[in-house]
C-alpha positions, 0 to 999 in steps of 0.5 A, a space after each residue: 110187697 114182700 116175701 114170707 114163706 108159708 105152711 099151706 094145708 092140703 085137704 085130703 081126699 075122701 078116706 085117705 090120711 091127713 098131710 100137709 104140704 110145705 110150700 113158699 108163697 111170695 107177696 109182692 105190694 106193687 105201685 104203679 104210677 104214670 109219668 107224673 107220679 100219678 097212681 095208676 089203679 085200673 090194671 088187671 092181672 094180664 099187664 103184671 109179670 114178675 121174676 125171680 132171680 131173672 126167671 119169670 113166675 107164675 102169678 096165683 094171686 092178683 088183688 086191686 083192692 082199694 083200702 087194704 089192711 095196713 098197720 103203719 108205724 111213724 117214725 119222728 125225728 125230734 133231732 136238734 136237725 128238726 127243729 128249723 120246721 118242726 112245728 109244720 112236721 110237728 102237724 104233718 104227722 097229726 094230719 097222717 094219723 088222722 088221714 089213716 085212722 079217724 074215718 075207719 069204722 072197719 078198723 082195717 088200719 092200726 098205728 103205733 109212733 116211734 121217736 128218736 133223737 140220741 135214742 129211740 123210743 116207742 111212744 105209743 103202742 099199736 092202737 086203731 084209735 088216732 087220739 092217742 098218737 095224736 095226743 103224744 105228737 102234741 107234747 112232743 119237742 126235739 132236741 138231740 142228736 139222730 139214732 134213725 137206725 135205731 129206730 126203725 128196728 124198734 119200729 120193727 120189732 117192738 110194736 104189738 103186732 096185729 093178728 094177719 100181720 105182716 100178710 093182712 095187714 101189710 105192714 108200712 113204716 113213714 119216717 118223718 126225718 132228713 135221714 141222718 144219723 149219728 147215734 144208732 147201734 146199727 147200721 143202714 145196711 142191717 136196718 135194710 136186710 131187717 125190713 126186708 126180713 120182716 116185710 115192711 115197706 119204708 116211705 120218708 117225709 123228709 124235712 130237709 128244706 131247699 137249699 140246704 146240704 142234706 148228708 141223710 139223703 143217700 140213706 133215705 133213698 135206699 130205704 125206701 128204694 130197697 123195701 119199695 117205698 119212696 121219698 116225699 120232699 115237701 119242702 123242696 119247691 115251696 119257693 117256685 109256689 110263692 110268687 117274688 120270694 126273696 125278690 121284692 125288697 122292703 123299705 127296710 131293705 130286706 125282703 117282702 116275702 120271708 120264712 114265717 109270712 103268710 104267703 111262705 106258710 101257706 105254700 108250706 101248709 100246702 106242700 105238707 097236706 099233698 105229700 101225706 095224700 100221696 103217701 096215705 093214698 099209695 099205701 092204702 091202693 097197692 096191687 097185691 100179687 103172689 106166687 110159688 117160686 119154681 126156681 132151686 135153692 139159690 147160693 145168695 141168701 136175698 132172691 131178686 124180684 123184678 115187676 114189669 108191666 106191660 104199659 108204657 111210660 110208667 113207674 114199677 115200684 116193688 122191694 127188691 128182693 125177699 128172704 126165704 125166711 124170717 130172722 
């Protein structure tokens, strides 16, 4: 998942003096999928090696455990850019909210919502409970330019944190956006070194449609690339699902099947509903490993992690690297 060096106590043995031993634990969140994106959820700890830096470590802690402690942050784009889907995101978002926290009894997930256009605001703070998120994102109407950079540090830094965090729960950012921004004070290549810093894993539901240029894409991929989440882009085969789209002509000389119609909806509806399944079943079901790196002080400030398994034709997803300490 991440990286966070730690302060470990070592019990003293029987009449000798108290000590504490420093030492850095690395926690690394790792996905796993086959060749058609499906999640693979039945490997052990002999298929896992990972490495810092090139060199292989020893791994002290493995964990396949399913519903992880997880707090997850939304970020929501309300950027004049959404308005075109807005009401299809508009309920994406509720449906993740409700997904994450309705059914749990054990309160392991917490949620909070950021929303951005010119500028960013925390809408609602951490909370177990999904009603007041979901109230919020109902009175919610975009218009605006795109401070997403900003906003994400926001998400980062704002939040009430839970006590655990960002160890257990892990903490996970899902950004509803096309990525582009024309607003923020800071810049992408801070806003990752910032979520790499503070542990958080990046997933984008992006709303650009099929068709249409999309200057945001580069920066949605690295920040999901970077901190080891992934895109989801719903609206990118709705077509191929809606049998004649844009084929069978009217007697008003248009077309059969046009944006709004039921068909196209339907196809839309469906599209939204598998990408937050995705998103909120990978983010609840990662592989949990940790390790004491044996490697010297290194001259770069980020420290290289690479996860191999030892299965073939499948997808590792990890973040990149990790910080040895905090900002």
């Amino acid at each position: 998942m991440a990286a966070l060096a730690q302060t470990a106590s070592q019990k003293p043995e029987a009449e000798a003096p108290s000590f504490k031993v420093q030492r850095s634990e690395v926690i690394v969140p790792v996905t796993v999928t086959d060749y058609k994106g499906r999640l693979i959820s039945n490997l052990t700890r002999s298929d896992f090696k990972v490495f810092e830096n090139g060199r292989e470590q020893k791994i002290e802690y493995f964990s396949a455990e399913h519903n992880q402690p997880v707090v997850v942050g939304l970020v929501l784009d309300l950027s004049s850019g959404s308005r075109i889907h807005w009401k299809n995101f508009q309920e994406t978002a509720m449906e993740m909210v409700w997904a994450l926290l309705s059914d749990d009894k054990d309160k392991k997930y917490s949620g909070f919502l950021v929303t951005f256009s010119t500028e960013a605001e925390l809408a609602v703070n951490t909370t177990a409970e999904p009603e007041p998120i979901v109230d919020k994102i109902r009175t919610l109407r975009p218009g605006g330019g795109a401070a997403l950079y900003d906003a994400i540090v926001m998400a980062i830094n704002k939040h009430q944190v839970i006590k655990g965090e960002p160890i257990e729960p892990r903490r996970v950012l899902i950004v509803f956006g096309d990525g582009n921004d024309n607003a923020s004070k800071y810049t992408l290549d801070q806003v990752i070194e910032m979520a790499q810093r503070s542990l958080v894993t990046i997933y984008v539901v992006s709303t650009q449609a099929f068709g249409f240029a999309n200057e945001g894409a580069t920066a949605i991929t690295r920040l999901t690339d970077e901190t080891g989440g992934r895109v989801e882009t719903p609206l990118d085969g709705v077509y191929a699902d809606v049998s004649g789209y844009l084929s069978k002509p009217q007697d008003a000389g248009n077309y059969s099947l046009v944006v709004g119609s039921g068909a196209y909806s339907a196809a839309v509806a469906q599209h939204m509903f598998d990408a937050i399944t995705k998103v909120a079943g990978e983010i609840t079901t990662q592989y949990i490993l940790r390790y004491i790196p044996d490697t010297s002080q290194s001259a770069r400030p980020l420290r290289a992690i690479k996860v191999t398994v030892d299965v073939p034709d499948v997808t590792v997803r990890t973040r990149r690297g990790y910080y040895p300490f905090a900002p």
